[in-house]
Every structure is written in C-alpha cells, then in structure tokens.
KEMI-279540 format. One record per residue (C-alpha): y, z, x; chain. Coordinates in steps of 0.02 Angstrom, whole numbers. Example, Ala and Ser with C-alpha at 12.3 -4.5 7.8 and 13.67 -1.06 7.14 Angstrom:
2
<rec yy="-225" zz="390" xx="615" c="A"/>
<rec yy="-53" zz="357" xx="684" c="A"/>
***
This chain:
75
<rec yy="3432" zz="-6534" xx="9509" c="A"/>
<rec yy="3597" zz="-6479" xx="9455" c="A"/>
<rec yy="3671" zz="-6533" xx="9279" c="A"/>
<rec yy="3824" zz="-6633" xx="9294" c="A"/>
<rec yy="3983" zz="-6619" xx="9157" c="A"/>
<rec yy="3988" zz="-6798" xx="9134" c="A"/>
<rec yy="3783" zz="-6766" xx="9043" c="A"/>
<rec yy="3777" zz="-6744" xx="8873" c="A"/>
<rec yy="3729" zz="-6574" xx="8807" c="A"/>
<rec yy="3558" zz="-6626" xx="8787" c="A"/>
<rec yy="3555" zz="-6683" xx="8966" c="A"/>
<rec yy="3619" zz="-6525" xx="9026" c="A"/>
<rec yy="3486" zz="-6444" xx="8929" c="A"/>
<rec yy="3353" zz="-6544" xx="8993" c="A"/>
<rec yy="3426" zz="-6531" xx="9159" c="A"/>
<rec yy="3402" zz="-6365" xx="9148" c="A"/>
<rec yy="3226" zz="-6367" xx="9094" c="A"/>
<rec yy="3167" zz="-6452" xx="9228" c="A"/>
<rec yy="3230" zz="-6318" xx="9350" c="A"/>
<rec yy="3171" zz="-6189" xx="9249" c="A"/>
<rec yy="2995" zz="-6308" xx="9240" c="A"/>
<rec yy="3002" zz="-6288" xx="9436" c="A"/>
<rec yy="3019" zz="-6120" xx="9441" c="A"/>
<rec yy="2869" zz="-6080" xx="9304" c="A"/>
<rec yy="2947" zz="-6034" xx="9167" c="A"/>
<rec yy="3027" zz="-6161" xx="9044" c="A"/>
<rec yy="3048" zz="-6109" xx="8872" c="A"/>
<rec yy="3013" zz="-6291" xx="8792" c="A"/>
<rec yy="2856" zz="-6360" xx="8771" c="A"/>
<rec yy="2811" zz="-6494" xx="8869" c="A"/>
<rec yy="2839" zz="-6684" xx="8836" c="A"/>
<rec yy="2964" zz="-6598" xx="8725" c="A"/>
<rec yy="3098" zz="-6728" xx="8666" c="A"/>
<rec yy="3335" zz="-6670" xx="8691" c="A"/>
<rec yy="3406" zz="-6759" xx="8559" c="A"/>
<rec yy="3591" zz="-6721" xx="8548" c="A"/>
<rec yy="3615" zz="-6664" xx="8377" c="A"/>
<rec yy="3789" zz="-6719" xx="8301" c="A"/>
<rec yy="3758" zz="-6899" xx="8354" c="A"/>
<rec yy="3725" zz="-7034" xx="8235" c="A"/>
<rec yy="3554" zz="-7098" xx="8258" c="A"/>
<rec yy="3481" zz="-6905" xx="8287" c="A"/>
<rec yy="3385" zz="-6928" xx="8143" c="A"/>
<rec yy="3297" zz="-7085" xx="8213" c="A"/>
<rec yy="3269" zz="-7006" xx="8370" c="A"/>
<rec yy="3166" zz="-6844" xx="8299" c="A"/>
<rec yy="3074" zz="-6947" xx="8193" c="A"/>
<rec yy="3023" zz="-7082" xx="8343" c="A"/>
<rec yy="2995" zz="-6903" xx="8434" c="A"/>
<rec yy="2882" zz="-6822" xx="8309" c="A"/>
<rec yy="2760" zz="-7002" xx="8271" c="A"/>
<rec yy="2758" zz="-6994" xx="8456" c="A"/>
<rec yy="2695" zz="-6806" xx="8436" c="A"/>
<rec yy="2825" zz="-6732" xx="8528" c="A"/>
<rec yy="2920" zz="-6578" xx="8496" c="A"/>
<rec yy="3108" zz="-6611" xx="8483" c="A"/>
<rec yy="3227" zz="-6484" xx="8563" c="A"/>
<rec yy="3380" zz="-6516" xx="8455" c="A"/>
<rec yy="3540" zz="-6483" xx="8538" c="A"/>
<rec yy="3720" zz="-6461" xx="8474" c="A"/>
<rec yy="3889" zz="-6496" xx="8559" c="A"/>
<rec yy="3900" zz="-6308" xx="8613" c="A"/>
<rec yy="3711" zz="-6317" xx="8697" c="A"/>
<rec yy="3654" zz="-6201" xx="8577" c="A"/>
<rec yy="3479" zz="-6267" xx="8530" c="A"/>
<rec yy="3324" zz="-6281" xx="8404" c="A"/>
<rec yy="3156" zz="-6306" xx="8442" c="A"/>
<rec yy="3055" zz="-6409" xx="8321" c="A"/>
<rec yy="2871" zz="-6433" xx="8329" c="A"/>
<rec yy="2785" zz="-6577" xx="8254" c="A"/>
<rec yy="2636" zz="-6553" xx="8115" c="A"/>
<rec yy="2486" zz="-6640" xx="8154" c="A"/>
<rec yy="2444" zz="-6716" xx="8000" c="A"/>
<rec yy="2256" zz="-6721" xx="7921" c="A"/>
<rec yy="2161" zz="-6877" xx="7904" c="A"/>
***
C-alpha cells in the first residue's frame, strides 16, 4: 500500500505502518489507534482509544508523532 496526499497525516502514518507491519518491523504497537492531533474531537478519540485499551499514536499536521500507551487500571 502506498499513502496517498489526499490522506490525512494520520492516514499517511498508518499507511505507513502497515507496510512497515509487512515487512516485520513496525514501530507502533499493535491495535494501536492515528488520531490526527490538531483536529477538534482528538481528545474524544484518545479517550474512546484508551477505554478501548488501545495505544494512540498521536499525529500532528507535519507527521511528526507521539506514542501514548494506555494504563491498565487496578480493580
């Protein structure tokens, strides 16, 4: 798969990933959430991503990126 310009950075990051997932050697974790960060519901997505367990690769308009990790939390 090739990323295409009309993608939002997240999807060219995830776009990415999964060739990089293909090859054996992705730097996310897996069922890892891209939430485009300078968006307006970003904040609802990493917290839908993070009840749902999921890490949240957080990326901004220049596809720099975060990678945040969700706590598991103690009964």
């Amino acid at each position: 798969m090739s990323s295409s310009t009309e993608n939002s950075p997240a999807g060219q990051v995830m776009d990415e990933a999964i060739e990089l997932t293909l090859e054996g050697h992705s730097p996310y974790p897996e069922k890892s959430a891209f939430i485009d960060a300078d968006t307006a519901h970003a904040g609802h997505e990493v917290q839908r991503a993070a009840d749902e367990g999921r890490a949240v690769v957080l990326v901004a308009a220049d596809g720099s990126t975060r990678v945040l990790r969700p706590e598991l939390a103690a009964n």
